[in-house]
C-alpha positions in Angstrom: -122.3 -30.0 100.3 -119.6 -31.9 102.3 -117.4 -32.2 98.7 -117.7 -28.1 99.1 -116.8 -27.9 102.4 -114.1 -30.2 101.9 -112.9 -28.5 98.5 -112.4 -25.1 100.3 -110.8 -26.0 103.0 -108.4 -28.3 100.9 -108.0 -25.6 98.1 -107.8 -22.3 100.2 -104.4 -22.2 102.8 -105.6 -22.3 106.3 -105.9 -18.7 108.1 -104.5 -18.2 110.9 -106.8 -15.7 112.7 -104.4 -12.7 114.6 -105.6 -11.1 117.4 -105.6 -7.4 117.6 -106.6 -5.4 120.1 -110.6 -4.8 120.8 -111.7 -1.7 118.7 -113.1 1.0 121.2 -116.5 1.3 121.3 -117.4 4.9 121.2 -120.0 5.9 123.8 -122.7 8.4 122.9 -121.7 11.8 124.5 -122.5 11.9 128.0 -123.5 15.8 127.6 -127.2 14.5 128.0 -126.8 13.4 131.3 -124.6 16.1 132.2 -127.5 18.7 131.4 -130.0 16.4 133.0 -128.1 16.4 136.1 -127.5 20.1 136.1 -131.3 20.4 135.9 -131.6 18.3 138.6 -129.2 19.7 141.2 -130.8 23.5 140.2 -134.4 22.2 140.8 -133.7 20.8 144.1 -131.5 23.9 144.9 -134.3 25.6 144.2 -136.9 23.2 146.6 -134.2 23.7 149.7 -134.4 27.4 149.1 -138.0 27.5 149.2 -138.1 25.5 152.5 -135.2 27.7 154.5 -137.4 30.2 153.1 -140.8 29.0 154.5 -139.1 27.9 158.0 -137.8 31.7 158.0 -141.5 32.8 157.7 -142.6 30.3 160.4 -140.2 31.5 162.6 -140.6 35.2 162.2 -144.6 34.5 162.8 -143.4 32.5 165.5 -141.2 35.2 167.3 -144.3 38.1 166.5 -146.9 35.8 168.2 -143.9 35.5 171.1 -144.7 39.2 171.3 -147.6 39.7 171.1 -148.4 37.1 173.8 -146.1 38.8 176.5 -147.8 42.0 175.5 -151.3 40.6 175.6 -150.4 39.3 179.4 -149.0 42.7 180.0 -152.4 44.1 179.0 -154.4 42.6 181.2 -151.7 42.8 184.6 -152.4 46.4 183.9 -156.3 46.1 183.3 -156.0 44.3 186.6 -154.3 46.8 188.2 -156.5 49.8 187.1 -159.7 47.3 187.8 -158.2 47.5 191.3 -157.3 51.3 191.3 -160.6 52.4 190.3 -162.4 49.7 192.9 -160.7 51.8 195.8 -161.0 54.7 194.6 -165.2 54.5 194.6 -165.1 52.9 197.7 -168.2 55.3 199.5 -166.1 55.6 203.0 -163.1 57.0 200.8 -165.3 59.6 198.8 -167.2 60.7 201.9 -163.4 61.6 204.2 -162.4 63.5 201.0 -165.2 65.2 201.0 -165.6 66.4 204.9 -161.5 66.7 205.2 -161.1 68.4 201.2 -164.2 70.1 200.6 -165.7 71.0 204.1 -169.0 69.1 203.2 -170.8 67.3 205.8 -173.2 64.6 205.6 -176.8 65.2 205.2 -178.7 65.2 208.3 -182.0 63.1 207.6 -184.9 65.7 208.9 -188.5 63.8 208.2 -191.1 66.3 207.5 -194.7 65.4 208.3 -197.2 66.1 205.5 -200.5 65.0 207.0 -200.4 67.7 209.3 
């Protein structure tokens, strides 16, 4: 074997090994990751429109129950106020000075008949 080795090398010129430049290495199309970044970006698009969406819900609910609060509290100044209203106007000394001044009626005398007799 080292008679083979030395026969070639003897027998065949010497090459001389010339350097050219690097082949280029062709890269698979990047159109795969293009398309998977496209899907991307739309799907989180889509995930950021659903949440200005839902905080646009929130806050409508938000300025309704706002309302509905101040009208509520409203409600019951004015139930307070007619809770008052009606209170004076059944007041017994009130009803009785209408009547005698308005109506001309006088209180009832209190007469006691005597049965046993």
């Amino acid at each position: 074997m080292a008679r083979a080795a030395a026969a070639r090398t003897h027998s065949e010129p010497a090459r001389t090994r010339v350097r050219t430049q690097p082949r280029a290495v062709r890269k698979p199309a990047p159109r795969r990751r293009v398309a998977g970044g496209v899907v991307w970006i739309g799907a989180i698009a889509v995930l950021l429109a659903g949440v200005v969406a839902l905080n646009v819900a929130v806050l409508r609910l938000n300025v309704r129950l706002d309302e509905l609060g101040q009208e509520r509290s409203q409600l019951r100044a004015d139930n307070a106020k007619l809770s008052s209203e009606i209170a004076s106007k059944a007041a017994s000394g009130r009803i009785a000075t209408l009547a005698s001044t308005q109506l001309g009626l006088k209180p009832a005398s209190a007469t006691y008949l005597d049965l046993r007799k």
